[in-house]
FIKOLGU-710094 format. One record per atom (N, C-alpha, C, O, CB): x, y, z; atom name; residue number from 1. Coordinates in Angstrom, 1 decimal, padded with zeros to 4 digits, m for minus. Atoms other than C-alpha are relative to their C-alpha. Glycine has a CB too. Example, Ala and Ser with C-alpha at 12.3 -4.5 7.8 and 13.67 -1.06 7.14 Angstrom:
BEGIN
[node [000.9,m001.2,000.0],"N",1]
[node [012.3,m004.5,007.8],"CA",1]
[node [000.9,001.2,000.0],"C",1]
[node [001.9,001.2,000.7],"O",1]
[node [m001.0,000.0,001.2],"CB",1]
[node [m000.9,m001.1,000.0],"N",2]
[node [013.7,m001.1,007.1],"CA",2]
[node [m000.8,001.1,000.8],"C",2]
[node [m000.3,002.2,000.9],"O",2]
[node [000.4,000.5,m001.4],"CB",2]
END
This chain:
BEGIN
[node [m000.3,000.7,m001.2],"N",1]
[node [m015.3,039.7,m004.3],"CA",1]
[node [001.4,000.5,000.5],"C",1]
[node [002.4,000.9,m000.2],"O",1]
[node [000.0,m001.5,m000.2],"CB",1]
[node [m001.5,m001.3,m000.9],"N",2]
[node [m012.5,041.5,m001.9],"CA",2]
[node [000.5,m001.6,001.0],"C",2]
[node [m000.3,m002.3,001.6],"O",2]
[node [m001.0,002.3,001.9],"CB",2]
[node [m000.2,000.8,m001.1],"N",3]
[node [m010.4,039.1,000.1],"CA",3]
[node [001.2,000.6,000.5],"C",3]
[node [002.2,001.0,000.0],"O",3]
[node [000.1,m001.4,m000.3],"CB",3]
[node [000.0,m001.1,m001.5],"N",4]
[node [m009.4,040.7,003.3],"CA",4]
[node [001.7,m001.3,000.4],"C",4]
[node [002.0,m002.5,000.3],"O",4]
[node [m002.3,000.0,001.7],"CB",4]
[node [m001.6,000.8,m000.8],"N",5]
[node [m005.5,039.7,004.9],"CA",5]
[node [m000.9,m001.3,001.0],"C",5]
[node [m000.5,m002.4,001.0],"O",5]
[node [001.3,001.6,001.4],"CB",5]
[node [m000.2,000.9,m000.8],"N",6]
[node [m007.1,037.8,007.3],"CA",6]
[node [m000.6,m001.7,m001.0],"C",6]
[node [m000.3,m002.9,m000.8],"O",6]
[node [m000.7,000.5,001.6],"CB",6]
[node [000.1,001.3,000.7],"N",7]
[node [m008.7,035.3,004.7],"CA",7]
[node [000.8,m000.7,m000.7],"C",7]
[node [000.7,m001.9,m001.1],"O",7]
[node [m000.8,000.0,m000.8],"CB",7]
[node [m000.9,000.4,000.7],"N",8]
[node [m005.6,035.3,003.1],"CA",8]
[node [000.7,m001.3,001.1],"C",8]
[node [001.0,m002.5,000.8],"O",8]
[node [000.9,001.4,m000.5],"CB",8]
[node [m000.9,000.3,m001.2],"N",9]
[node [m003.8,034.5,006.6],"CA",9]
[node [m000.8,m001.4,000.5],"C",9]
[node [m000.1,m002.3,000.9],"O",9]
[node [000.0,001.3,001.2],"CB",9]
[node [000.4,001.4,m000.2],"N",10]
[node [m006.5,031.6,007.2],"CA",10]
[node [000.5,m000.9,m001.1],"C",10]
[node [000.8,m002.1,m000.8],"O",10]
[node [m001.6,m000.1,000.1],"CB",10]
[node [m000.3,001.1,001.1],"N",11]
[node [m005.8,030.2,003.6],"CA",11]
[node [001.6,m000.8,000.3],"C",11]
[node [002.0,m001.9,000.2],"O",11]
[node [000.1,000.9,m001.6],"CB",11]
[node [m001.5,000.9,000.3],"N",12]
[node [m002.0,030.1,004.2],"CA",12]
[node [000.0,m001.1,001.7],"C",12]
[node [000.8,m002.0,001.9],"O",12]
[node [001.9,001.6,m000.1],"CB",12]
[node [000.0,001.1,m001.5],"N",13]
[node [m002.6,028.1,007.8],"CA",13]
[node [m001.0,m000.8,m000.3],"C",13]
[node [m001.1,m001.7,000.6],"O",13]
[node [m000.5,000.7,001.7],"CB",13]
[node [000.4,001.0,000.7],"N",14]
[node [m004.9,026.0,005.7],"CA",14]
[node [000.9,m000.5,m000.4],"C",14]
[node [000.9,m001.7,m000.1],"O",14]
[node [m000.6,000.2,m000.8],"CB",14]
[node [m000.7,000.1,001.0],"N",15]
[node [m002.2,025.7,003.4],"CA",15]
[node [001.4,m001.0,000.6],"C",15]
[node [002.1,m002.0,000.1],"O",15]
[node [000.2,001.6,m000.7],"CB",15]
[node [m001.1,000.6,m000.5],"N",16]
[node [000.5,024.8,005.8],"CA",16]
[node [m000.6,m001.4,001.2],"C",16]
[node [000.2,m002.3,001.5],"O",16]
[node [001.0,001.5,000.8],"CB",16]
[node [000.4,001.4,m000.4],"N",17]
[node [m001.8,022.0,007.9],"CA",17]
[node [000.0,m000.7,m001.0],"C",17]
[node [000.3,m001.9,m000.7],"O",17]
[node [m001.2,m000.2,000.6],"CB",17]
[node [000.3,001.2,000.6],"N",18]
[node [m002.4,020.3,005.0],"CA",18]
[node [001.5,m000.4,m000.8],"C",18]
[node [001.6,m001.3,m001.6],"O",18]
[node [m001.3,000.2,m000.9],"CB",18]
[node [m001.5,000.8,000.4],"N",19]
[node [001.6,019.8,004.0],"CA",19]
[node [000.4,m000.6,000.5],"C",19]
[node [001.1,m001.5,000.2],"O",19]
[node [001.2,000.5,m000.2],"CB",19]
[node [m000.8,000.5,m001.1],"N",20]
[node [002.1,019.0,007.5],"CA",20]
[node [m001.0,m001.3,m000.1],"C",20]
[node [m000.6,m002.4,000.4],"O",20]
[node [000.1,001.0,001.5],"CB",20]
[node [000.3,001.9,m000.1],"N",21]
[node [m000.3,015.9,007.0],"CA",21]
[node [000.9,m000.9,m001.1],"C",21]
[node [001.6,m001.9,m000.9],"O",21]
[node [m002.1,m000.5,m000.5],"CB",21]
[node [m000.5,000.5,000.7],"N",22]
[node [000.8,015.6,003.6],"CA",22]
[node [001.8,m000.8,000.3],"C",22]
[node [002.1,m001.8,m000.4],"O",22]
[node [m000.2,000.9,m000.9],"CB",22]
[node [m001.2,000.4,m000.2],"N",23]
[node [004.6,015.0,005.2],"CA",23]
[node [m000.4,m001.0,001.2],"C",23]
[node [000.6,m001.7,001.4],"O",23]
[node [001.1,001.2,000.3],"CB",23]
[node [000.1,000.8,m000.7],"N",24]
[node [003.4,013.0,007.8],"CA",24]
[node [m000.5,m001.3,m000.6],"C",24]
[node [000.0,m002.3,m000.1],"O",24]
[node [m000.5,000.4,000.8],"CB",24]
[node [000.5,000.9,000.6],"N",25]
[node [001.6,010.7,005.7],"CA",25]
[node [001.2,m000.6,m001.1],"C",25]
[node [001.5,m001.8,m001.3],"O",25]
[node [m001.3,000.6,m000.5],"CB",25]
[node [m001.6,000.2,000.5],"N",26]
[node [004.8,010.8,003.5],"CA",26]
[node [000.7,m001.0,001.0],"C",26]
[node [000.9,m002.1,000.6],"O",26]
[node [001.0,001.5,000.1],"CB",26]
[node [m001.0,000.3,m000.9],"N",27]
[node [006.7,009.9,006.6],"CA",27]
[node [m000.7,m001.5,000.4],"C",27]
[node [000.1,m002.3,001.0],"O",27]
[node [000.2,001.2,001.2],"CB",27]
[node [000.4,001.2,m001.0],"N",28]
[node [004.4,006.8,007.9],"CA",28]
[node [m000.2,m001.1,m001.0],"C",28]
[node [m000.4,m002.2,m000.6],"O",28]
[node [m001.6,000.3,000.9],"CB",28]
[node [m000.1,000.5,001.1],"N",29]
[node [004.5,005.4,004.0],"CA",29]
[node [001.2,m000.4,000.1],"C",29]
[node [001.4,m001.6,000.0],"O",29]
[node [m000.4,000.7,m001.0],"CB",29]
[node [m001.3,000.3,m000.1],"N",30]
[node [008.0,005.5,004.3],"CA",30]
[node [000.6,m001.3,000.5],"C",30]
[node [001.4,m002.1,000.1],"O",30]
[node [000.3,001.0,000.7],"CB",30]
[node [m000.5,000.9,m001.4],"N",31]
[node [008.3,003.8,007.5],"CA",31]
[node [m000.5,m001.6,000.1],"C",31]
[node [m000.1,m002.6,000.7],"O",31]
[node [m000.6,000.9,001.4],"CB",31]
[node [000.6,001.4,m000.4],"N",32]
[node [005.5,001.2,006.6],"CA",32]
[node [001.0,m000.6,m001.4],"C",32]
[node [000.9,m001.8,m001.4],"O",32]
[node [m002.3,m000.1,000.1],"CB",32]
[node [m000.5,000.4,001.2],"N",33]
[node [007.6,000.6,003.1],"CA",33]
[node [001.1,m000.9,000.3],"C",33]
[node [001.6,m001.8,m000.4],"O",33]
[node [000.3,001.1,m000.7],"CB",33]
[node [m001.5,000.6,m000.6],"N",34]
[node [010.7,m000.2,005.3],"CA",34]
[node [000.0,m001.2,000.5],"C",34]
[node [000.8,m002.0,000.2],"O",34]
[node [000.5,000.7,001.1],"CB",34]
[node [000.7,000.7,m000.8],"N",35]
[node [008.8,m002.3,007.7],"CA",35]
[node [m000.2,m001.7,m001.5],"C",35]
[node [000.3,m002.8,m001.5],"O",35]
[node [m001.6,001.1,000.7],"CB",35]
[node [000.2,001.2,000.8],"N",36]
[node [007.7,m004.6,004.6],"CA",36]
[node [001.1,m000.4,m000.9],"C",36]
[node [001.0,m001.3,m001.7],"O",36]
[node [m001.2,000.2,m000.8],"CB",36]
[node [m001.3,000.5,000.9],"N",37]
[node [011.3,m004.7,003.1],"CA",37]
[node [000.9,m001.1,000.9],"C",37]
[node [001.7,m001.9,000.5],"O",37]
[node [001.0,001.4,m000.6],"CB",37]
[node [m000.8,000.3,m000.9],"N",38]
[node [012.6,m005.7,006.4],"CA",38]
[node [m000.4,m001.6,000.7],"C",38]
[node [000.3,m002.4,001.2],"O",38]
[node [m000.1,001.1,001.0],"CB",38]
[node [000.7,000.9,m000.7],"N",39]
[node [010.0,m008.0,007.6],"CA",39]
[node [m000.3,m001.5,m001.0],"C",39]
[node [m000.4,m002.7,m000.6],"O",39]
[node [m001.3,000.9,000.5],"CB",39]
[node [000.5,000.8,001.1],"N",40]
[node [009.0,m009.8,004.4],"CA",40]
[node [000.8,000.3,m001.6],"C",40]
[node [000.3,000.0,m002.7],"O",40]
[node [m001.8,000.3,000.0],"CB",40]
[node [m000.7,m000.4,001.3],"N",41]
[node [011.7,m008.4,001.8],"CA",41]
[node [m000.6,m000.1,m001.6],"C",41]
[node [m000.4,m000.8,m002.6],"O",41]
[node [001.1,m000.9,000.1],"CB",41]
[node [000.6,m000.2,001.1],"N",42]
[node [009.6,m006.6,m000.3],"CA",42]
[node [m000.2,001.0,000.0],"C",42]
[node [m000.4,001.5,001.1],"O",42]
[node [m000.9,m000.5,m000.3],"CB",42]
[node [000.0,m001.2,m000.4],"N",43]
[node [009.4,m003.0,m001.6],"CA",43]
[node [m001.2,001.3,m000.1],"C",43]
[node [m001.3,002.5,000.2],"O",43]
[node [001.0,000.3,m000.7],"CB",43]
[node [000.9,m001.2,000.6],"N",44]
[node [006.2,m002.0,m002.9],"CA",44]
[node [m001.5,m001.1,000.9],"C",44]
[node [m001.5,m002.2,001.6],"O",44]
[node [000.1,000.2,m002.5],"CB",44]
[node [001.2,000.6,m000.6],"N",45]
[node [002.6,m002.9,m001.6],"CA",45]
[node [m000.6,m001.2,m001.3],"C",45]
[node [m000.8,m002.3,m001.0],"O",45]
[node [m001.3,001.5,000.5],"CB",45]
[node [m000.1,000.7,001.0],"N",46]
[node [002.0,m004.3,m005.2],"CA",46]
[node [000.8,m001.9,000.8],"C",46]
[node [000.1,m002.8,001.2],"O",46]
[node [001.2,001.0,m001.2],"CB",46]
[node [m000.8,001.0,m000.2],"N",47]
[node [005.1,m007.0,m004.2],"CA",47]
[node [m000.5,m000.8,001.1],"C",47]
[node [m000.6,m002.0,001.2],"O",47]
[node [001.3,000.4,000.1],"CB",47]
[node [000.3,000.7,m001.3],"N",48]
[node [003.8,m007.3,m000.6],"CA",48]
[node [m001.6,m000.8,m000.2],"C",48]
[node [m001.7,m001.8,000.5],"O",48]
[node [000.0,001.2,001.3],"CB",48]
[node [001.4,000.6,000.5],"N",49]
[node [m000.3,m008.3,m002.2],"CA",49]
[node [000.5,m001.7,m000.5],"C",49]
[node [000.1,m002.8,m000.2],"O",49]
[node [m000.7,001.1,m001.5],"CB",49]
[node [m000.4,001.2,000.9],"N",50]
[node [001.7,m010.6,m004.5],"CA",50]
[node [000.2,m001.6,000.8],"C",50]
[node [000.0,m002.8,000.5],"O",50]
[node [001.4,000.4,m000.6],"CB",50]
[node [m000.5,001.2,m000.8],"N",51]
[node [003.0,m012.4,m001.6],"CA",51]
[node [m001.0,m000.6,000.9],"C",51]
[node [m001.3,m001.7,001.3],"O",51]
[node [001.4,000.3,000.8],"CB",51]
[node [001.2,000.8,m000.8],"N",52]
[node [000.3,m012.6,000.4],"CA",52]
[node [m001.0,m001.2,m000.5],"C",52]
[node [m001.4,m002.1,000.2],"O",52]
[node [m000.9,001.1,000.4],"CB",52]
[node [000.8,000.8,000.7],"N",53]
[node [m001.8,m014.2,m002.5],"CA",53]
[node [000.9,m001.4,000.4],"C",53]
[node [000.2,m002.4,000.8],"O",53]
[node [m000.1,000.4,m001.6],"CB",53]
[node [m001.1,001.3,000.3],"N",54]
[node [001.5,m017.0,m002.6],"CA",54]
[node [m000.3,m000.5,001.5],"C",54]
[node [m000.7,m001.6,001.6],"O",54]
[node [001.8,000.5,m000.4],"CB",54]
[node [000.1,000.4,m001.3],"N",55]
[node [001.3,m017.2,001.2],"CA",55]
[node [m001.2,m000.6,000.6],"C",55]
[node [m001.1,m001.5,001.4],"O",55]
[node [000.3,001.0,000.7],"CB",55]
[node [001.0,000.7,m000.3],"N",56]
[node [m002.4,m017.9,001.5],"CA",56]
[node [m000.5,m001.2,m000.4],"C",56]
[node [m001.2,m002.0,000.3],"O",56]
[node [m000.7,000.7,m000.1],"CB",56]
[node [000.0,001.3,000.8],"N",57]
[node [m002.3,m020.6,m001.3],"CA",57]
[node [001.0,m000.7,001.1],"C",57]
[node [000.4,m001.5,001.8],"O",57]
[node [000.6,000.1,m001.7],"CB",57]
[node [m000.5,001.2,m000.4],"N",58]
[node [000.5,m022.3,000.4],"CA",58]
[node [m000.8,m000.2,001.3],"C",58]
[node [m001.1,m001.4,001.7],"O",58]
[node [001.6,000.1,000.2],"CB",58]
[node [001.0,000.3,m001.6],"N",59]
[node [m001.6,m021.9,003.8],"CA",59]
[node [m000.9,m001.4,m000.6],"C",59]
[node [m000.6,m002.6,m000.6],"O",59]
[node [m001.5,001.8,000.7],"CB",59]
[node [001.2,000.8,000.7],"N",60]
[node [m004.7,m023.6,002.1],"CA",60]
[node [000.6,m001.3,m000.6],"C",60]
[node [m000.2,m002.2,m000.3],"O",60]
[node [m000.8,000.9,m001.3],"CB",60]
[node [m000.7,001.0,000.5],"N",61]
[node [m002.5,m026.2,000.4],"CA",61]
[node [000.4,m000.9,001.2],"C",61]
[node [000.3,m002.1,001.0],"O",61]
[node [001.1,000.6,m000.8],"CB",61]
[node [m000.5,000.6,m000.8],"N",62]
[node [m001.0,m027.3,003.7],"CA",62]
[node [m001.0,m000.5,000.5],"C",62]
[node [m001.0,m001.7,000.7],"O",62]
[node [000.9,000.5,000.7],"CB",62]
[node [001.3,000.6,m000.6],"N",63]
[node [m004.5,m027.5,005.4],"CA",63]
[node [m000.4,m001.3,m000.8],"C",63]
[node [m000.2,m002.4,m000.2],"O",63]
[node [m001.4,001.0,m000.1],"CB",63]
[node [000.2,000.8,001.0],"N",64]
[node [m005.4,m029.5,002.6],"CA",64]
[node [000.4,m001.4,000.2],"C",64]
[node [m000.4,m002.3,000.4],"O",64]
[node [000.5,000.5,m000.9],"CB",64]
[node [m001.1,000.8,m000.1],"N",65]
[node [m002.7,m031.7,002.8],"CA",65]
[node [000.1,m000.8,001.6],"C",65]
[node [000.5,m002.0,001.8],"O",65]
[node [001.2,001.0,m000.3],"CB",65]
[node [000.1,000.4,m001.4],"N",66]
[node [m003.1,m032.0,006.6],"CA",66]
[node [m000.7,m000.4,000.1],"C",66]
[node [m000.4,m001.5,000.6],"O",66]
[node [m000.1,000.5,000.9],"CB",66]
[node [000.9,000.4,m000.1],"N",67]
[node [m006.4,m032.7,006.5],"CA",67]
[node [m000.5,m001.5,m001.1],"C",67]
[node [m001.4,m002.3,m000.8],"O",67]
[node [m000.6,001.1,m000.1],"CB",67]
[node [000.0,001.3,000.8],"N",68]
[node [m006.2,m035.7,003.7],"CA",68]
[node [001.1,m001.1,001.0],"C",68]
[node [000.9,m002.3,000.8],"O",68]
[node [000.6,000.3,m001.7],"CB",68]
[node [m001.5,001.1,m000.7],"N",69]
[node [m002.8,m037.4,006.2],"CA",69]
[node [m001.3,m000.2,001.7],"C",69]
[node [m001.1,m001.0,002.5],"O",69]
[node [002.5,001.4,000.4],"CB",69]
[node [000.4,m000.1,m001.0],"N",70]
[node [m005.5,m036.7,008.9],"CA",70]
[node [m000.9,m001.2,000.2],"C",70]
[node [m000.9,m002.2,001.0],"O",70]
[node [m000.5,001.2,000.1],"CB",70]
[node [000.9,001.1,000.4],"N",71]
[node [m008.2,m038.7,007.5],"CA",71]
[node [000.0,m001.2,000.0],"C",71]
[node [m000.8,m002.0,000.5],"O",71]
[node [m000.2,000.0,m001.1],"CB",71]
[node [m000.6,001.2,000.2],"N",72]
[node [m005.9,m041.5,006.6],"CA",72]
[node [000.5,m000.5,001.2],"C",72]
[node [000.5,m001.7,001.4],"O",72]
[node [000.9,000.1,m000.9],"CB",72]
[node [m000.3,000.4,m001.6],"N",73]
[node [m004.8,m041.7,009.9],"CA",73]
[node [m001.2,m000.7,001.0],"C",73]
[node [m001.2,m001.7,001.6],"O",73]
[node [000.3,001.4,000.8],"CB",73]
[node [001.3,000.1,m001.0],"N",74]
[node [m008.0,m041.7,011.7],"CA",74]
[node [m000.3,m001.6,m001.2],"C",74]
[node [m000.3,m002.6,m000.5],"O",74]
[node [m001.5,001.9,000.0],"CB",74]
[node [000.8,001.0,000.6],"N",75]
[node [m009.4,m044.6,008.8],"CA",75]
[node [001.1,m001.1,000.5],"C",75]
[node [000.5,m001.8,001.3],"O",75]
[node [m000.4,000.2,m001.6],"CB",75]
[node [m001.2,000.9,m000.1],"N",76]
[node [m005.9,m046.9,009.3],"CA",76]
[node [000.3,000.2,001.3],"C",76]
[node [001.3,m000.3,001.6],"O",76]
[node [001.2,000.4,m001.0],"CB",76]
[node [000.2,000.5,m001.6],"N",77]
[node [m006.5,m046.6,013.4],"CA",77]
[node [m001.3,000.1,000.6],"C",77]
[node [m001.4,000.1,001.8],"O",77]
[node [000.9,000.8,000.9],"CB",77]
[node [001.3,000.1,m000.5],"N",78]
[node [m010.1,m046.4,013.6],"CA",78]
[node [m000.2,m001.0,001.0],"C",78]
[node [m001.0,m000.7,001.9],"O",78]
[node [m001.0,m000.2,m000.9],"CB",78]
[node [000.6,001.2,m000.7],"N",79]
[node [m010.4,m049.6,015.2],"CA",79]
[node [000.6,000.0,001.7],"C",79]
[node [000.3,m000.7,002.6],"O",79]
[node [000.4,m001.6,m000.9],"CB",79]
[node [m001.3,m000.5,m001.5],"N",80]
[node [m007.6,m048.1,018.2],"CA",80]
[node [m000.4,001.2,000.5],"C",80]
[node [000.1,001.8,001.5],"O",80]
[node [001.9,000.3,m000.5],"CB",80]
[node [000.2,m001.5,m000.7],"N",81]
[node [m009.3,m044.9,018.5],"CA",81]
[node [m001.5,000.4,000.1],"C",81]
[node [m002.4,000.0,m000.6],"O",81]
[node [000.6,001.3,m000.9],"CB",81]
[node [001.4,000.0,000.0],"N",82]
[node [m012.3,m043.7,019.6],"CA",82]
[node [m000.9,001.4,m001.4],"C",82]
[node [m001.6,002.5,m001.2],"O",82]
[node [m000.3,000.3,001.9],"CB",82]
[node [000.6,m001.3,001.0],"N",83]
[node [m013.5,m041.4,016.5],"CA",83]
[node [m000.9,m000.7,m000.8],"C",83]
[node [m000.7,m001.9,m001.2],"O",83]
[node [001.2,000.9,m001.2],"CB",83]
[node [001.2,000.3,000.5],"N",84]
[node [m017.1,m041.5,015.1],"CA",84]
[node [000.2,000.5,m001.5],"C",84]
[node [m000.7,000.4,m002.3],"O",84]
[node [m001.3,000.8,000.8],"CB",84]
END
């Protein structure tokens, strides 16, 4: 098998699109890394999962919580409100 300059010359313009994603993709990792240190002071996607788990519990916890003060409301003014 003979490989001819110009297959060479496609390989290296292969060779150089795919650094240029590799550095862009670099570059947009970077930027989203910054974004989550800045926004939610955290450095890794690891840290930022972590928090989300913590953040959805407290979500669910507060519904929770809302929805039991809700209840109690509505039973302790049923007779003042119109709810079935």
């Amino acid at each position: 098998m003979t490989t001819s300059i110009k297959d060479l010359e496609e390989l290296k313009a292969r060779a150089e699109q795919m650094r240029q994603a590799s550095d862009r993709a670099q570059g947009a990792l970077e930027q989203a890394t910054a974004q989550l240190k800045e926004k939610f002071g955290v450095s890794t996607v690891e840290a930022a999962g972590k928090l989300l788990k913590e953040k959805e519990a407290a979500e669910e916890a507060a519904k929770t919580a809302f929805e039991t003060k809700l209840e109690e409301f509505e039973e302790k003014w049923k007779d003042k409100l119109d709810v079935s």
